[in-house]
C-alpha positions as MATLAB code, in Angstrom:
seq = 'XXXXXXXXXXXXXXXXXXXXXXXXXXXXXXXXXXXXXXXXXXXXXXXXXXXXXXXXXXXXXXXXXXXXXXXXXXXXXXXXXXXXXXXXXXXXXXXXXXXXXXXXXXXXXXXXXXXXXXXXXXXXXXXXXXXXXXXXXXXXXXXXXXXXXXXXXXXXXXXXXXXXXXXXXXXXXXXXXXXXXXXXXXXXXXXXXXXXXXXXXXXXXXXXXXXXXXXXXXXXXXXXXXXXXXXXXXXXXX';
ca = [
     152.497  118.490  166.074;
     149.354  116.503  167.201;
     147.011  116.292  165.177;
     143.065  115.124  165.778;
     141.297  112.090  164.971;
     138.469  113.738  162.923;
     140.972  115.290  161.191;
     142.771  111.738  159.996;
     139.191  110.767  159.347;
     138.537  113.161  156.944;
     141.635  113.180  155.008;
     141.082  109.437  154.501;
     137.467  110.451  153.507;
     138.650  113.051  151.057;
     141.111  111.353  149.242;
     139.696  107.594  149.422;
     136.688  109.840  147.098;
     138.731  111.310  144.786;
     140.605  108.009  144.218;
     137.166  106.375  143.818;
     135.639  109.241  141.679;
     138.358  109.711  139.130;
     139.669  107.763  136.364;
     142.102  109.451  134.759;
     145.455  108.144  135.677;
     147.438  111.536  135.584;
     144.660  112.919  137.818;
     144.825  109.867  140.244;
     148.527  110.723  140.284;
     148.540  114.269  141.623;
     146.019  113.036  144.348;
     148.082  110.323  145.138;
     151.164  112.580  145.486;
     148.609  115.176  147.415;
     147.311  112.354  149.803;
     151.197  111.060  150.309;
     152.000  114.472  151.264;
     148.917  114.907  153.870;
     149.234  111.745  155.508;
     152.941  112.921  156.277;
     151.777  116.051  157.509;
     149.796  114.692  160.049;
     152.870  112.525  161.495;
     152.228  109.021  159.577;
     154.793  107.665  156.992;
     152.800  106.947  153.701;
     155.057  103.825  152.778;
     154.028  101.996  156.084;
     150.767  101.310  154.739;
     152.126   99.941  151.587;
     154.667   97.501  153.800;
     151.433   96.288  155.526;
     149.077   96.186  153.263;
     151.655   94.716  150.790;
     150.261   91.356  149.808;
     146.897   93.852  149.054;
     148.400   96.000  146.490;
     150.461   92.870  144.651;
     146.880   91.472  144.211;
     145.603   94.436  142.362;
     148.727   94.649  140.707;
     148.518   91.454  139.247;
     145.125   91.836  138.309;
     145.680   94.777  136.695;
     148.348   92.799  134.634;
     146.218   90.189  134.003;
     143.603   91.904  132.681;
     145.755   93.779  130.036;
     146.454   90.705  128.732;
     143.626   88.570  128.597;
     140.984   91.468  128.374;
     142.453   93.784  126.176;
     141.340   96.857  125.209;
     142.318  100.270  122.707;
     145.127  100.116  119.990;
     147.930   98.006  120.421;
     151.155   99.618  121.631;
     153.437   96.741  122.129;
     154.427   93.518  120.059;
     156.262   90.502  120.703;
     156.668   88.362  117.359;
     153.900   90.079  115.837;
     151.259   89.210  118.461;
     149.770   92.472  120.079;
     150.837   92.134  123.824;
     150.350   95.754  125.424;
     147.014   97.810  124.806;
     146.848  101.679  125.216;
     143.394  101.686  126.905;
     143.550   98.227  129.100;
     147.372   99.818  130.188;
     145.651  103.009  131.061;
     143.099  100.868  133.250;
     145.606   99.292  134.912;
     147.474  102.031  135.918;
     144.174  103.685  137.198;
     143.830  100.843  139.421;
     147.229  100.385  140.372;
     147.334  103.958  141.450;
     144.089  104.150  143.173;
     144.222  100.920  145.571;
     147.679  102.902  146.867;
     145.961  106.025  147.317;
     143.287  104.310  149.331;
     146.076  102.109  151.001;
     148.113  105.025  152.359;
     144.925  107.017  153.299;
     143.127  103.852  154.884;
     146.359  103.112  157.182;
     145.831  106.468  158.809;
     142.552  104.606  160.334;
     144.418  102.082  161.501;
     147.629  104.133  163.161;
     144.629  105.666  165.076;
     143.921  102.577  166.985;
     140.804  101.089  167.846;
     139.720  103.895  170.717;
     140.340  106.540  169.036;
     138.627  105.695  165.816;
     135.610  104.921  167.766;
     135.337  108.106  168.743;
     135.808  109.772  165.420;
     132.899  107.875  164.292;
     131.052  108.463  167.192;
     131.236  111.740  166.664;
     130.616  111.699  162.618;
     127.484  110.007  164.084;
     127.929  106.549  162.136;
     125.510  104.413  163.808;
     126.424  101.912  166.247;
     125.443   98.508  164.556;
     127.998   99.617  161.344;
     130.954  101.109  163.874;
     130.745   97.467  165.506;
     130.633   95.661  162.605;
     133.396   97.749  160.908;
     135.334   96.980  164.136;
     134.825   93.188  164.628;
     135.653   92.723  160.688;
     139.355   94.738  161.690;
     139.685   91.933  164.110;
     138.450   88.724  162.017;
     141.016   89.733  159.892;
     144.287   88.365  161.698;
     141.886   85.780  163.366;
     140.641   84.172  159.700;
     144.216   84.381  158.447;
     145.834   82.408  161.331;
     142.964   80.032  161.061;
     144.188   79.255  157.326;
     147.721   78.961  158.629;
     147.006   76.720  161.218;
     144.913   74.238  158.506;
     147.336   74.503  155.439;
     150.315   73.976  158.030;
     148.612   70.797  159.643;
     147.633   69.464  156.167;
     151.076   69.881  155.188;
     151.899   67.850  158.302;
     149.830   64.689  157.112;
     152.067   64.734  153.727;
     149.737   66.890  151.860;
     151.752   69.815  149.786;
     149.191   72.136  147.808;
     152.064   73.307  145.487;
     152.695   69.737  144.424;
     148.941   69.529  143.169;
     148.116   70.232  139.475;
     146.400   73.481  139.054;
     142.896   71.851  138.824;
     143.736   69.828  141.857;
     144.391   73.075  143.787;
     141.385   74.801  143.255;
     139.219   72.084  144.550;
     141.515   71.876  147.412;
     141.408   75.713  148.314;
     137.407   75.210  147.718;
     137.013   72.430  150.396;
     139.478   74.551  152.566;
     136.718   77.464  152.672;
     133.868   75.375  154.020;
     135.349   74.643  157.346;
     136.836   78.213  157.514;
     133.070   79.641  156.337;
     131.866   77.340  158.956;
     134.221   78.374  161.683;
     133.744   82.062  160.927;
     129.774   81.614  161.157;
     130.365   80.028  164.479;
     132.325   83.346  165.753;
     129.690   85.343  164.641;
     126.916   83.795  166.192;
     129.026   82.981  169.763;
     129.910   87.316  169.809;
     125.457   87.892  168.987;
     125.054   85.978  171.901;
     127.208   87.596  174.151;
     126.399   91.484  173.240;
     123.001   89.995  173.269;
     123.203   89.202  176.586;
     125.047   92.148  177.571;
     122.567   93.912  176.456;
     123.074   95.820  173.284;
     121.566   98.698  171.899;
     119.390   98.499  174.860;
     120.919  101.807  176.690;
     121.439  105.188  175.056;
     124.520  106.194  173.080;
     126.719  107.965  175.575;
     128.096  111.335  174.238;
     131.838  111.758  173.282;
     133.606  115.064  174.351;
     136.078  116.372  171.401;
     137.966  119.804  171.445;
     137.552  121.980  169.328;
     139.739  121.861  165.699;
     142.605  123.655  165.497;
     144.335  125.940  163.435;
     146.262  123.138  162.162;
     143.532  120.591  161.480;
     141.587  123.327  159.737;
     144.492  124.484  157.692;
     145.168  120.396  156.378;
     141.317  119.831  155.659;
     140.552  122.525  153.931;
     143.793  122.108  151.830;
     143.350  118.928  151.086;
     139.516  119.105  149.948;
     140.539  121.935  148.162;
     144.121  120.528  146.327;
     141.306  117.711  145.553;
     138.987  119.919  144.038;
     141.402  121.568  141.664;
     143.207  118.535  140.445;
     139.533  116.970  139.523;
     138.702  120.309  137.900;
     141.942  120.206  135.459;
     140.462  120.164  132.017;
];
């Protein structure tokens, strides 16, 4: 069954809220099972956001580790030698985190199986104005664009006999800093060279044209309304 862009669009909307929102990690759990269970419903597999988005979710993971340890937090529930190594309240942070960057990684790759067209429209019709739909869509395409610009530098460095993983860990950070000015520099330069050329196409200077949707159907009804309201109970459980 087909389901409608708006309707994607608001799932994402009602769970990426709730994941925001709440805190409690038993809470963030039943939404994240709830939002696993929608985003199947409407034909996308959950885990294919997590194989994509994959390097995003070890970063928060390790985050989340690393600030158990090194900002810790509540009663101590874990030793090793007599040092205090796990902390109740840091490990329940963690987990909140943990849990919520996947609920808002699942959710968020329904916006991009919808592809670029049809999530214009769905904003287009949400009215989201048009300066923040086209920035929201040229920062989905920097993305690749920055990261095969830092592939192409680190691979031609390593071609001149330069090896960051040799480098003592002080000696890498000032080499990953002095990597970012030509990227910031290169980036700036994209910007400015895509102003110029909706500036000169004329931006903004015509009226928004009007998008034709269907009306929802039974179906699309039946998954909003059950997911705002599966949302709604488990942030009401006492």
């Amino acid at each position: 069954m087909k389901f409608d862009s708006r309707t994607k669009v608001l799932i994402t909307a009602i769970f990426s809220t709730a994941a925001i929102l709440l805190n409690d990690p038993i809470r963030l759990s039943f939404v994240l099972l709830a939002s696993a269970a929608a985003v199947r419903v409407v034909g996308v597999n959950p885990l294919n956001g997590i194989r994509r988005l994959k390097e995003l979710f070890y970063l928060f993971l390790t985050m989340a580790i690393l600030q158990n340890i090194f900002a810790p937090r509540g009663a101590p529930i874990l030793t090793l030698f007599g040092h205090p190594i796990l902390f109740k309240t840091s490990l329940m942070n963690a987990t909140s985190t943990v849990i919520r960057v996947t609920i808002i990684i699942i959710t968020g790759y329904l916006l991009i199986a919808l592809g670029e067209r049809e999530f214009i429209r769905a904003m287009v019709f949400f009215g989201v104005p048009d300066v923040i739909l086209l920035m929201t869509i040229i920062g989905f395409r920097f993305i690749p664009i920055i990261r095969n610009e830092i592939r192409d530098m680190l691979n031609s460095l390593m071609l001149r006999g330069i090896e960051p993983n040799d480098m003592k860990l002080k000696e890498r950070a000032s080499f990953y800093l002095n990597l970012t000015i030509p990227l910031v520099f290169n980036t700036l330069k994209r910007a400015r060279d895509i102003a110029a050329v909706l500036e000169a196409r004329g931006f903004r200077s015509s009226n928004r044209r009007k998008v034709r949707f269907e009306r929802f159907r039974l179906s699309d009804w039946l998954v909003i309304i059950l997911s705002l309201a599966v949302t709604i109970c488990i942030a009401a459980i006492p």
